[in-house]
N, C-alpha and C positions, 0 to 999 in steps of 0.2 A: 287593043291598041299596041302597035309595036314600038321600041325603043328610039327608033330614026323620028316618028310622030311623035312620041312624046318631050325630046329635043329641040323639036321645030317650033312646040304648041311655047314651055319654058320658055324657050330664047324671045321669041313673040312677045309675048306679057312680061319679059324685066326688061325689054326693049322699050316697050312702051311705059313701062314703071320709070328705064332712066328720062326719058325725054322730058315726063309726068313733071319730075320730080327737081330735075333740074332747071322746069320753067318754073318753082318756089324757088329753090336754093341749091349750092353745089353740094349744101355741107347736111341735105336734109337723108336723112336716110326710110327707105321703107321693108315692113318686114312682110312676106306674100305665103300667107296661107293657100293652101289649096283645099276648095271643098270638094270632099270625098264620097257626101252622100247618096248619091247616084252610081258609084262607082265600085269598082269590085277590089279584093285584098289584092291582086293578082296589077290591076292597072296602076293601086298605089304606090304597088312595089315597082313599074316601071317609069310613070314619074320622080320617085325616089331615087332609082338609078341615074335618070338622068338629071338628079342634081336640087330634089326641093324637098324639105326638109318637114315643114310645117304642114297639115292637114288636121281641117276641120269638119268635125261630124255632127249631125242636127239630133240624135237617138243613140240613149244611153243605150239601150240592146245591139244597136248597128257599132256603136263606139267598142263596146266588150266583143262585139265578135271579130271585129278588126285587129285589134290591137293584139286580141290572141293570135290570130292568124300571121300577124305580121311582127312577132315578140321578139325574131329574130332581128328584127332591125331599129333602132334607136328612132324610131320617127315621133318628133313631137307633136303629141295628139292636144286639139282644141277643141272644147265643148263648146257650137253655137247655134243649137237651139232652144226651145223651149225649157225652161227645168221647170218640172213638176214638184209640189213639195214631196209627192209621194215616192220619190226618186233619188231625192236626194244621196240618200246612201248609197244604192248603189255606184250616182256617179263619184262619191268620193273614195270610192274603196276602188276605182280607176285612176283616178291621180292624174286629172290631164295638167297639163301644163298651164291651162288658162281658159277660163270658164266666160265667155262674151255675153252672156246673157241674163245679168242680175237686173232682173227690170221691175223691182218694186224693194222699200225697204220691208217691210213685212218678209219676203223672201229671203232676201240679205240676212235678219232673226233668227229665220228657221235655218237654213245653212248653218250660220253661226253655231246655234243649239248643237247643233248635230256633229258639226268638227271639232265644238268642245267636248264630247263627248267621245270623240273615237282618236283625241288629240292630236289634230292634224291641222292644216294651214292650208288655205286655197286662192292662188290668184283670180283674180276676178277682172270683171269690166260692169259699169254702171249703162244700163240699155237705158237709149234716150228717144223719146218718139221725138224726134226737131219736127217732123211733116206736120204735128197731130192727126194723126188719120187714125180712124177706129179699127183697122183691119191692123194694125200692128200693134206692141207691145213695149214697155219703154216708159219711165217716168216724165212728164212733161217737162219741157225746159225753163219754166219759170221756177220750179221748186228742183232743177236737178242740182245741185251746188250745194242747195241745202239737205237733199238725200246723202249726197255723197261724205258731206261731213260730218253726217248724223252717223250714215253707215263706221264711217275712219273711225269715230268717237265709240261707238256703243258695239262694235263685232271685232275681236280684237285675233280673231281665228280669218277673219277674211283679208288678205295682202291685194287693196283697191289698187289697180295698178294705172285707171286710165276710164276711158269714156269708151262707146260704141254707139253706132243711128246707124239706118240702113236708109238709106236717099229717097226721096220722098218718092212715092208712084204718079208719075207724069209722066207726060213727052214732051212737056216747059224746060228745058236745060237749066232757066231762071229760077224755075220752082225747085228744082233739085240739088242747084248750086245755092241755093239762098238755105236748106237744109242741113246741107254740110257745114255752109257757114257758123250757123247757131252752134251746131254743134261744136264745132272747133273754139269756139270763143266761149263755150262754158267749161271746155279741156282747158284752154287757158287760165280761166280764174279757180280750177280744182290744185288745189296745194300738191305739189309734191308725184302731182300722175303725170304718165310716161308714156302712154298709149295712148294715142287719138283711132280707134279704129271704125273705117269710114270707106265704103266704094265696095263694087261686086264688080262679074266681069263686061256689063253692062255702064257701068260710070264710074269705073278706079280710078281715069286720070282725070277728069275731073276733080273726085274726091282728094284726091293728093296736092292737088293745085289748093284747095281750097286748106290743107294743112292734114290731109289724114296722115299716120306714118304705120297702119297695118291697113291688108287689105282682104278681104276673101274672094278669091278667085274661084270658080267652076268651071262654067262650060268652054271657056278658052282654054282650060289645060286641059283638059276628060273630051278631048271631040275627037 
């Protein structure tokens, strides 16, 4: 991907972020991760160039090879895959910026354990399945409030920063929009979180309309 592309793909998607985001509010801000997993050290360094700052990777071994590769440049990396407990170390001894994917307290525990031991702090997000669908991962939304505050309460190495869902799998706009919804109105009632993160590049304005304020972008920036 050359530089004039990767310009074109940016301006496109905070284009449509502003439009997004200003049919909620003037005063709403949103933060646009770029997902990188598909994607080589060489292309993130050319959307970097042209101006985005955040990327997100799904594989702690894809995470460590990028970030080496790319150590010359201040890019703040996001873990938004799967965490494995058997992993855990290694993604802490990466240090991303923010970890999207605590989708069980049981997990939340072992992190915990594990940061208190190598005395370290980790932002987080609490993963919510809003759709219920079994193919995804995510505490349910009737008990996520009280994960969250169990988590705030008893992990005192983990800094909960906010919520995350990934939009329900439909081609219902309603079914997808009614997903975000949930989600957004249990970021509401969690104390003190800052992150509603919500939308891919498939349904971000939506998502944003519906009150996300991060977003993970792909295939609109990486084409």
């Amino acid at each position: 991907m050359n530089q004039q592309q990767a310009i074109i793909n940016l301006d496109t998607v905070i284009e449509k972020i502003e439009q997004a985001r200003l049919k909620l509010s003037k005063h709403h801000v949103v933060q646009l991760v770029g997902v990188s997993k598909y994607s080589t050290s060489n292309d993130i360094k050319t959307v970097y160039e042209a101006g985005q700052r955040a990327f997100g990777e799904n594989k702690i071994q894809d995470l460590k090879q990028k970030s080496k590769e790319l150590e010359d440049i201040p890019v703040s990396w996001h873990f938004i895959g799967t965490l494995q407990k058997n992993k855990i170390n290694n993604l802490i001894d990466l240090n991303p910026t923010l970890v999207h994917s605590l989708d069980s307290f049981d997990l939340a525990l072992e992190l915990n354990k594990k940061l208190e031991a190598k005395n370290k702090k980790m932002n987080c997000l609490l993963q919510i399945n809003s759709a219920k669908e079994d193919t995804k991962s995510g505490v349910m939304p009737e008990v996520a409030i009280e994960i969250y505050n169990k988590i705030k309460k008893e992990c005192p190495n983990i800094n909960l920063k906010g919520v995350m869902s990934i939009g329900a799998y439909s081609n219902d706009t309603e079914i997808i929009k009614q997903s975000f919804v949930t989600t957004n109105e249990i970021f509401k009632n969690c104390k003190n979180a800052t992150i509603c993160s919500m939308g891919m590049s498939s349904d971000f304005e939506l998502a944003i309309q519906c009150g996300s304020n991060m977003i993970r972008v792909g295939s609109a920036l990486f084409k």
